[in-house]
C-alpha positions as CSV (number, residue, x, y, z in Angstrom):
1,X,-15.0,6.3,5.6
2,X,-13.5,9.9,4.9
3,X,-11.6,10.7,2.2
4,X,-9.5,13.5,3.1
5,X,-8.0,13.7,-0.5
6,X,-9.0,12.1,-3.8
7,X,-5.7,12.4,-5.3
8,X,-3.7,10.4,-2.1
9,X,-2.1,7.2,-2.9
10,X,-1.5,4.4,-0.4
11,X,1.9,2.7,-0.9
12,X,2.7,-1.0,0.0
13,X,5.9,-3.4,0.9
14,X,5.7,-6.6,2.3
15,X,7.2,-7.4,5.7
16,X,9.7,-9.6,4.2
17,X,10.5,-6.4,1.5
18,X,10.8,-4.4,4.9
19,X,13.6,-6.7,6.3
20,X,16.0,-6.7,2.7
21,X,15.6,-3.0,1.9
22,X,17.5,-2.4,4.8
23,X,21.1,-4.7,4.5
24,X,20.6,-4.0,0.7
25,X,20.4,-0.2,0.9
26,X,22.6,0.6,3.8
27,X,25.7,-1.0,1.6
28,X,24.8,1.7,-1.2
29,X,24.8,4.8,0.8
30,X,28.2,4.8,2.5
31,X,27.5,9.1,1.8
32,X,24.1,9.1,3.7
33,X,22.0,9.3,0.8
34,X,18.3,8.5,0.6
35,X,16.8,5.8,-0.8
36,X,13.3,5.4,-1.7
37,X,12.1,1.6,-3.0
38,X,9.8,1.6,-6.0
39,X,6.8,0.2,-3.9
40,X,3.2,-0.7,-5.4
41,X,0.5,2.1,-4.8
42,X,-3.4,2.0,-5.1
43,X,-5.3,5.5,-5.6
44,X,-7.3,5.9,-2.2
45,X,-10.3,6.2,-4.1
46,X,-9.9,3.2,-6.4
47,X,-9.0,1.2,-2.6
48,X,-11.9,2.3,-1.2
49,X,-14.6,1.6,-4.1
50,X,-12.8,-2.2,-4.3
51,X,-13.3,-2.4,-0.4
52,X,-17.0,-1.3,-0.7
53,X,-17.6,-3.9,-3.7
54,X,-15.9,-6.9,-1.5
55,X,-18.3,-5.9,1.8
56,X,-21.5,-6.0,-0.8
57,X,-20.4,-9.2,-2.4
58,X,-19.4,-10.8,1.2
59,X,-23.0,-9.4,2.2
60,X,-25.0,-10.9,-1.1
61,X,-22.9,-14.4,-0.1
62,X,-23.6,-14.5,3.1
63,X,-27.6,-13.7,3.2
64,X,-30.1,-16.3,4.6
């Protein structure tokens, strides 16, 4: 898997997040203004070591 960029973030909201920003937000900016939600993030790099260490666990679980 490339990494493009060890200092990207990945950002994450729930579906359900998704559907209440929107009604909630669109009250508070009768100007147009911008909001942006404070979301969780995950360095790309720390994502991507935690997703090699669940594939060698899965693989040591799942051995013969």
């Amino acid at each position: 898997m490339p990494i493009t960029d060890a200092a990207m973030f990945r950002f994450w909201i729930s579906p359900q997040d998704r559907v209440d920003f929107v009604p909630k937000y669109f009250q508070r900016m009768p100007g147009g203004e911008i909001f942006r939600p404070n979301l969780r993030s995950i360095r790309i790099v720390d994502l991507f070591l935690y997703s090699v260490e669940q594939i060698v666990e899965f693989d040591e679980r799942t051995k013969t």
